[in-house]
C-alpha positions as CSV (number, residue, x, y, z in Angstrom):
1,X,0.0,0.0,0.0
2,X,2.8,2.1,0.7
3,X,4.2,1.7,-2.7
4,X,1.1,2.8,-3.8
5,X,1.1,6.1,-2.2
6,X,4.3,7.0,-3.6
7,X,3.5,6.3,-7.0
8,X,0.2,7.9,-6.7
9,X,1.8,11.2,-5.2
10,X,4.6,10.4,-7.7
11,X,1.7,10.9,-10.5
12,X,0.0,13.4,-9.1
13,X,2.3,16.1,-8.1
14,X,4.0,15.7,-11.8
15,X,0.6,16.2,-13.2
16,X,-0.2,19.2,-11.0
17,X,3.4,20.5,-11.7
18,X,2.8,20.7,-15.6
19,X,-0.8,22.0,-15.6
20,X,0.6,25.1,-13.5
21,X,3.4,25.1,-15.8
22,X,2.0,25.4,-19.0
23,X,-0.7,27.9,-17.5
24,X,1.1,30.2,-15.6
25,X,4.7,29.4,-17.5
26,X,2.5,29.8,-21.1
27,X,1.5,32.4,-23.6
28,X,-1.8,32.6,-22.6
29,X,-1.3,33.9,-18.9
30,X,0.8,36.5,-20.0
31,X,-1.2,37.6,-23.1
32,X,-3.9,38.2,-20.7
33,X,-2.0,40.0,-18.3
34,X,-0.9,42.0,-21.1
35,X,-4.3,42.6,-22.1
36,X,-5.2,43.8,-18.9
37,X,-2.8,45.9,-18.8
38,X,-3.7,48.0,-22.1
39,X,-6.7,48.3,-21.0
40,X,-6.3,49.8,-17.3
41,X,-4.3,52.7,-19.6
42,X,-6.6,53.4,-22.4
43,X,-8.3,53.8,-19.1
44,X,-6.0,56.2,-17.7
45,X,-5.4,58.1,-21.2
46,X,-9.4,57.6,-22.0
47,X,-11.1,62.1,-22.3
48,X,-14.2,62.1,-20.9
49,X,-16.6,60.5,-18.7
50,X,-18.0,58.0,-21.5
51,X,-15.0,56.9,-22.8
52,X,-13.5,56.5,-18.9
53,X,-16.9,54.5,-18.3
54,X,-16.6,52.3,-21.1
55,X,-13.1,51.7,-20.7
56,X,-13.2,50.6,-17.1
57,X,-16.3,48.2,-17.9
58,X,-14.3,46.6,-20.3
59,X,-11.3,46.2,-18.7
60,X,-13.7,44.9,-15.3
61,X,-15.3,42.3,-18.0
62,X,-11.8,41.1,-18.7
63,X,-10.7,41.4,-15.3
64,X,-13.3,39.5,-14.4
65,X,-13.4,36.7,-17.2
66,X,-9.6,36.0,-16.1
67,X,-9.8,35.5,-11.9
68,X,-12.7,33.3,-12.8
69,X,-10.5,31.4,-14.9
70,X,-8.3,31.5,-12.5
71,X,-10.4,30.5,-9.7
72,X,-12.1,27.4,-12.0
73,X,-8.2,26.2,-12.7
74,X,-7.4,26.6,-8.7
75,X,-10.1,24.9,-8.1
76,X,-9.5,21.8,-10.7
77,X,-5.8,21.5,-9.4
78,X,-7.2,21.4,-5.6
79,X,-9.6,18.2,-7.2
80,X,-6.9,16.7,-8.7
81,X,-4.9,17.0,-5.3
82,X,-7.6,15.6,-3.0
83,X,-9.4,13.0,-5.1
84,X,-7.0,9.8,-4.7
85,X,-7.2,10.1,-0.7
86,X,-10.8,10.9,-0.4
87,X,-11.6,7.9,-2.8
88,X,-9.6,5.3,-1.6
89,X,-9.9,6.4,2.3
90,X,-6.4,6.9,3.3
91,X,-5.4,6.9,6.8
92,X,-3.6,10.2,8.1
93,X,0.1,8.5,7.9
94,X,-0.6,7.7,4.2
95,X,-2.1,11.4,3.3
96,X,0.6,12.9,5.5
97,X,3.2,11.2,3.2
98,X,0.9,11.5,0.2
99,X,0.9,15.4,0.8
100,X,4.8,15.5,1.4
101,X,6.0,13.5,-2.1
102,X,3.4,15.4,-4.0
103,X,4.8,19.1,-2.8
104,X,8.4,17.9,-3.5
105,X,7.6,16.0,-6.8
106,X,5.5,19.3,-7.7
107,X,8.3,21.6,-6.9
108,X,11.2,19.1,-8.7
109,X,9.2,19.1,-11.8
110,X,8.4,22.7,-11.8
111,X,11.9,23.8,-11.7
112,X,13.3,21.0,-14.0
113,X,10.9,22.6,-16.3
114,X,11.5,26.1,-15.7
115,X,14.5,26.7,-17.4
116,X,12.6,26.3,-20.7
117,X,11.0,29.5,-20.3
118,X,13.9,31.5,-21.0
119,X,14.5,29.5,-24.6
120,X,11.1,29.3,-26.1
121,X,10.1,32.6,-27.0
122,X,5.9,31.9,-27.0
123,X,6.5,31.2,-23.3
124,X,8.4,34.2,-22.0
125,X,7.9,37.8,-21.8
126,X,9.1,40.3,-24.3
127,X,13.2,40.8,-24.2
128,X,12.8,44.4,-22.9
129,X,11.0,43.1,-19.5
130,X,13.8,40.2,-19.0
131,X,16.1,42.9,-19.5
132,X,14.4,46.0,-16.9
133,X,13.6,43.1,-14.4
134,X,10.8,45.7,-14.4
135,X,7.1,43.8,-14.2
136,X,3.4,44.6,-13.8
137,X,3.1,45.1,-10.2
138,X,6.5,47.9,-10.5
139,X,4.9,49.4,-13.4
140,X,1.9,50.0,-11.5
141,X,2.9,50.7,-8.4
142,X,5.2,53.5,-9.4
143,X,2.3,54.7,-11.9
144,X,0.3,54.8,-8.3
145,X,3.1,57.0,-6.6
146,X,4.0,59.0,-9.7
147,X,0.9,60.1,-11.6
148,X,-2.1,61.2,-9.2
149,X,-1.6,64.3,-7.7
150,X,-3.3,63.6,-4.6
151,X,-0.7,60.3,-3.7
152,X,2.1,63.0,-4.8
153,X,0.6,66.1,-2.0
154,X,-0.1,63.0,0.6
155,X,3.3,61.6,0.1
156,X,5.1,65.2,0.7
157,X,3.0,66.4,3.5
158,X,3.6,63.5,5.3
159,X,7.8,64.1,4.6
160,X,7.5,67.5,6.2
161,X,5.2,66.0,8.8
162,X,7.6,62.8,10.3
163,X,11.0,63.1,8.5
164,X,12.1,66.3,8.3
165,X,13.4,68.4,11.2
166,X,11.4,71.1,12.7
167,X,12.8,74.8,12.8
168,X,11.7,78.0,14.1
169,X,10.8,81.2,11.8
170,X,10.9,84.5,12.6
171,X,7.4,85.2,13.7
172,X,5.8,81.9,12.9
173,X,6.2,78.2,15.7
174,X,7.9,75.8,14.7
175,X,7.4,74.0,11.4
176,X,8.5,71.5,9.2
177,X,11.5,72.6,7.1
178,X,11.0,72.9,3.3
179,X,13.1,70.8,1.2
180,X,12.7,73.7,-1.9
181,X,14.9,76.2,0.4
182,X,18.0,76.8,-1.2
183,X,17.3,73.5,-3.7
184,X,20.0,73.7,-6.5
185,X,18.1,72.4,-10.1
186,X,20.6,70.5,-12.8
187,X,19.3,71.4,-16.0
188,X,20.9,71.2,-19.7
189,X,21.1,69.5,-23.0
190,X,20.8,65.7,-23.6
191,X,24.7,64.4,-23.0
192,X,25.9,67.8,-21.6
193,X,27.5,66.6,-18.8
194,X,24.6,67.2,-16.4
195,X,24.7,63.7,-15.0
196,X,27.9,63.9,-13.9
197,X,28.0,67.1,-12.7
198,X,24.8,65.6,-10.8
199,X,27.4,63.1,-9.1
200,X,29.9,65.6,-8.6
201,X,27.4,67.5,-6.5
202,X,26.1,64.7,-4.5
203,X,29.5,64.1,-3.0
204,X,29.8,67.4,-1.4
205,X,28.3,67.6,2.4
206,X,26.0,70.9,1.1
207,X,24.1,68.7,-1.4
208,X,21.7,65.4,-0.8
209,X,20.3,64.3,-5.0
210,X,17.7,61.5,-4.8
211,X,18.6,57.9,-6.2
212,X,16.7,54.9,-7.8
213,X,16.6,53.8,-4.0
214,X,14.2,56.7,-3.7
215,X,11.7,55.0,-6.1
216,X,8.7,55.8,-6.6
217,X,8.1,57.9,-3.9
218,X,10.4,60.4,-4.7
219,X,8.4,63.1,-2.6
220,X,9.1,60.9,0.4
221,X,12.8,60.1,0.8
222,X,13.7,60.5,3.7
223,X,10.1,58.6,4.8
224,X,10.6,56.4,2.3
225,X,14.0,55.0,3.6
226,X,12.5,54.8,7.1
227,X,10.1,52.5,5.6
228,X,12.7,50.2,3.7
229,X,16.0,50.2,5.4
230,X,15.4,46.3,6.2
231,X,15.1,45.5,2.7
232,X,17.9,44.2,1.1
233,X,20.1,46.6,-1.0
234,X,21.3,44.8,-4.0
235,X,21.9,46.5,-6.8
236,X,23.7,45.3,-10.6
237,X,25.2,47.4,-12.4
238,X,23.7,47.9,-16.3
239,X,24.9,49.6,-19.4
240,X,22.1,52.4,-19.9
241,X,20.4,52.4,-23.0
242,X,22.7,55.4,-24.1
243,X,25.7,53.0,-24.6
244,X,28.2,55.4,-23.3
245,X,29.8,52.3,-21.2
């Protein structure tokens, strides 16, 4: 009986393993989150309230077509999982050990296949995303921080409010400072130097210039940094798109 058990777990962690894979690993998953995508811009860059209304029903209808999808193959993969103890009335030892071979037989064959993904081209996502590292969920969530006006005021109010240092004013209590006194603005030409000069600046006690470690709430830094200092800093260096080395 035992024997059993491991070849049934065997059979159906692989099984589980490749459904996922081809779903979430396939074309179709990403064409949809693609899809989705569009549409929650056209959204965005949709003038007037029709064409905002039309647009948010469809992408709702599409939103909506894929988590039930989603939910239906969730919900298949939790069958295939449970129907071989509940039919054949397994003891607790033997669906303790059925549950433990199927996990690792799931996981084994999911990352056996996964290094496919970066060879067949109708699996992966376009070359430009491998190469950003830069997804949906960043995309959106520095769209979020960046783009409405309201997130941008909430985000520096509540800089002057908890990170910056209070200071008196002739006539006035105390107050939050204002990070535009005495702000020093790097402006020129495209490859004039300012970039460096940028650098140059940043290295002198006088000066603080905001990083991509201030990303996306670039209103916030000081805020922000509270917020993250426990996340790992890792950072690659990459030939920017300029090709200057």
């Amino acid at each position: 009986m035992t024997a059993f058990v491991l070849l049934a777990s065997i059979l159906v962690g692989t099984v589980l393993a490749e459904i996922s894979f081809r779903v979430f690993g396939g074309a179709w998953f990403h064409n949809q989150l693609r899809t989705i995508v569009v549409l929650l811009q056209t959204f965005r860059e949709a003038v007037g309230d029709d064409a905002r209304q039309e647009s948010l029903l469809r992408s709702g209808r599409m939103t909506l077509k894929f988590s039930l999808v989603l939910l239906g193959l969730l919900v298949g993969l939790a069958v295939i999982a449970v129907i071989a103890p509940w039919m054949l009335e397994w003891t607790k030892s033997q669906q303790t050990v059925y549950l433990v071979v199927t996990t690792v037989v799931a996981t084994g064959w999911w990352w056996l296949r996964r290094p496919r993904l970066s060879t067949d081209s109708s699996l992966t996502q376009t070359s430009a995303e491998q190469a950003n590292h830069y997804g949906t969920l960043e995309r959106w969530l520095h769209w979020l921080a960046l783009e409405p006006a309201a997130v941008r005021h909430l985000a520096f109010d509540m800089e002057r409010q908890f990170a910056l240092p209070k200071r008196a004013t002739p006539g006035t209590s105390n107050k939050a400072a204002d990070p535009a006194d005495g702000a020093v603005y790097v402006c020129g030409l495209a490859r004039s130097g300012t970039t460096m000069l940028l650098h140059i600046l940043d290295q002198v006690d006088v000066f603080r210039s905001l990083t991509y470690r201030n990303m996306p709430f670039v209103l916030a830094p000081n805020l922000w940094k509270q917020m993250t200092r426990h996340a790992p800093q890792v950072s690659v260096l990459a030939e920017r798109a300029h090709g200057d080395g």
